[in-house]
N, C-alpha and C positions, 0 to 999 in steps of 0.2 A: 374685043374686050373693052367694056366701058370705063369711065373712072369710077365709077362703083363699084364695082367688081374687082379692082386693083385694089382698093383701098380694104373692102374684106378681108382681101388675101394677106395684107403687108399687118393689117389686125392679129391673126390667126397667129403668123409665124412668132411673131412676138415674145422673147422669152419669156418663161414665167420668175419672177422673184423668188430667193432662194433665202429670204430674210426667216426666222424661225419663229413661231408664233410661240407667244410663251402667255400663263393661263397666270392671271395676278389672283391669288388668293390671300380675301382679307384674316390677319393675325386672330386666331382663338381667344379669348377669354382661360386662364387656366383656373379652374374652381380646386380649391384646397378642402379636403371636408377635414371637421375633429372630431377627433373621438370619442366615441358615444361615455353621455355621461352616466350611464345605466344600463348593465348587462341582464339583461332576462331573457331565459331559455324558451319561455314561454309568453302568450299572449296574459291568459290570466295574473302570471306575476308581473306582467308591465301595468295590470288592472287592479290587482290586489291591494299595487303601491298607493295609487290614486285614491282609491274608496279607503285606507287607513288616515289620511289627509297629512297636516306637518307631524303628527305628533303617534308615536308610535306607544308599543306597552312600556317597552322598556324607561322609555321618558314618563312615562304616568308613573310607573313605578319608582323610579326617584324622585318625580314631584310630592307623592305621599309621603317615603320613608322620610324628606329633606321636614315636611309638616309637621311629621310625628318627633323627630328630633327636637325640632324650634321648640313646641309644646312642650317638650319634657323639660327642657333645659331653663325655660321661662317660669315651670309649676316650681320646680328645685332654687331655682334663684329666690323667687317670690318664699318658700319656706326657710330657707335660709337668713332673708331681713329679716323674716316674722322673727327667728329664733333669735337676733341680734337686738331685734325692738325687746324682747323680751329679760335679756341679758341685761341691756341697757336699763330696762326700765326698775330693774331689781335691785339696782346701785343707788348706791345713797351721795348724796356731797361727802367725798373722806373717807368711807367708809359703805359695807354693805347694809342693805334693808335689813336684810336674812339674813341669820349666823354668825357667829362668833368664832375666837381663839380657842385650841383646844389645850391651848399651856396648863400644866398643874393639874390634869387629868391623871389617874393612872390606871394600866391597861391590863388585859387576865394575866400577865405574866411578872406583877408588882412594879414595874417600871413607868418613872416617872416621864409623859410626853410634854411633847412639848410643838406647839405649832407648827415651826420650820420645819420640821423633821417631812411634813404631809402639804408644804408647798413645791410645783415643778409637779405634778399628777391630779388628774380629779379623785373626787371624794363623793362616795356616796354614803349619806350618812342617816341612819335611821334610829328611832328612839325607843325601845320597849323595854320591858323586864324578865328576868329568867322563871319568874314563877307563872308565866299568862299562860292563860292554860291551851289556847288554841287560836287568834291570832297573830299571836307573835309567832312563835313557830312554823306559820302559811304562809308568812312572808318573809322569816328568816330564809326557809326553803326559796318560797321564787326568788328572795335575794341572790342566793347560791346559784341559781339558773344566771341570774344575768352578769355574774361574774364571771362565770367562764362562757356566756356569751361575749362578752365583750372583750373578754381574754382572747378566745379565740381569734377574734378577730380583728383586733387595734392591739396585742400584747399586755404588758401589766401595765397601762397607764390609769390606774385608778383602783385607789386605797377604799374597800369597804369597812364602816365602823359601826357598831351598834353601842351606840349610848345607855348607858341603865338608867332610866326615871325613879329606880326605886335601890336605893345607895347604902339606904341602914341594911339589907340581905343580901344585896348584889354584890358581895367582896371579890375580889382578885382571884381567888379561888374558887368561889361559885361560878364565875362569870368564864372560866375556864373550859371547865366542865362543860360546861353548857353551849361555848360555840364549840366547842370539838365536833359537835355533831353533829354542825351543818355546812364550815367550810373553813380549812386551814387557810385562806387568806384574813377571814373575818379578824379585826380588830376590835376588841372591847374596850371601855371606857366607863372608868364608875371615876366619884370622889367625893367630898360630901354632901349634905345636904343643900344648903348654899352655894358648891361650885355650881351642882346640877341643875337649881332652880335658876340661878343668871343664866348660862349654856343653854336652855330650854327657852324661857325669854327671848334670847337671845336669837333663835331661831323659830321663834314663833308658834313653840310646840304647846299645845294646852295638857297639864295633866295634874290630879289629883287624888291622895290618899284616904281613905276614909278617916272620922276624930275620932279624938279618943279611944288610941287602940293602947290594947293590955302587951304587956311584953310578952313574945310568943304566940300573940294571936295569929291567924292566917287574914290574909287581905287580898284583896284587889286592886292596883293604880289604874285611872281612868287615864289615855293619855291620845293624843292624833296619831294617826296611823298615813304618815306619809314617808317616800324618800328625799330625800334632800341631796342634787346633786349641786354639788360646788364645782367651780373651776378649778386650775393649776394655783392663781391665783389668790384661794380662799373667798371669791366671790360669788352669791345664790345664781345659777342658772335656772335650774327648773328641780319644780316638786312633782314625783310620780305619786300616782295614786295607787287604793286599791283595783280602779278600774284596767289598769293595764297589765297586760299579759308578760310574764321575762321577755318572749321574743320582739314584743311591742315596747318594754321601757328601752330591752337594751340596743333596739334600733334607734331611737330616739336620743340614747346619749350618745350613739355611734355618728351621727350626724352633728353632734355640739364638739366631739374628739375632729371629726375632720374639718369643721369652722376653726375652731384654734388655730392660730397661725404661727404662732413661737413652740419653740424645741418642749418636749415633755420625755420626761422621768420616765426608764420603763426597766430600773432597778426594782 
């Protein structure tokens, strides 16, 4: 046996090492996911969302209605100054443009008035005579409408009166007669000739008797044919005309009753 041969052999016996292999595995990465910000059951409704972009119906739909509010509330304010430029502009230094005191009047039921009595409520007040044969009468009636139009709806803040232009036949007893029959809130007013013609002046009213009448003759008074509403106050707001309809004057002064800003009368 050579020395190669020995040295194989003392190779061979060799123990083997009993050390334990052990496998080094590098540490994972842990991924955390969150939670979907959008649940759809379907492909199309994850498609749906996209092609609608940010802005859905229901936001168009409050973009309009928010438009259509602004507008109204801008047209309504904007009619409101007009109606205050117009109030204002109707006023006098001291005193009103339009209208007078109704003191020393007296009414169909022979009683003497008196101005305070018809401050704290508006006043609508209109000027004809009990003999006009079809005029007065067309607008005593739409008077009537927009009294309990506006009764109806703001309560009794506001005294209707009909003034007589024609005073030598209009007595307290004629005049009686004659609103009965178109509305028991109506207020008459006559007194003489001179109170009438200042009170008419005074309100800017144009009217005239034919000359040289015979006692007992029949006549005509030519006179304007408007309303006169007054404030709480006794101040001119606005003259209606024939052009307006009751549901159109008496929206019109339903809109001057909700401008007012101090307590009113609704005895």
């Amino acid at each position: 046996m050579n020395a190669s041969t020995t040295l194989r052999q003392l190779l061979r016996s060799k123990p083997r090492s009993t050390t334990p292999c052990w496998t080094v595995r590098q540490p994972q990465r842990a991924f955390h996911g969150s939670p979907a910000r959008f649940k759809f059951q379907t492909v199309e409704q994850a498609r749906s969302r996209y092609r609608s972009g940010p802005f859905s119906w229901k936001a168009g739909l409050l973009f309009v209605a928010a438009g259509i509010g602004l507008a109204v509330y801008f047209q309504t304010e904007k009619e409101r100054l007009a109606r205050n430029r117009i109030t204002e502009m109707s006023k006098g230094v001291g005193k009103p443009k339009v209208g007078g005191p109704l003191t020393g009047l007296v009414d169909q039921h022979g009683k003497s008035r008196n101005e305070d009595e018809f401050l704290g409520k508006y006043r609508l007040v209109y000027f004809g005579f009990t003999h006009c044969p079809d005029i007065c009468p067309e607008e005593l009636d739409k008077m009537a409408d927009m009294i309990d139009l506006v009764k109806k709806d703001h309560g009794k803040v506001m005294v209707p009166i009909f003034v007589t232009c024609d005073p030598a036949r209009d007595t307290p007893e004629v005049m009686k007669e004659y609103l009965d029959e178109f509305h028991p809130d109506l207020i008459g007013l006559t007194g003489t000739y001179d109170q009438i013609k200042q009170l008419c002046k005074a309100y800017r009213v144009y009217f005239s008797t034919p000359p040289n009448l015979k006692s007992g003759q029949d006549y005509l008074v030519d006179h304007s044919i408007y309303f006169y509403l007054m404030d709480p106050e006794g101040d001119f707001v606005e003259a209606l005309g024939r052009q307006h309809t009751p549901e159109q004057a008496a929206a019109v002064i339903g809109q001057h009753i909700k401008d007012w800003k101090k307590d009113l009368r609704k005895d």
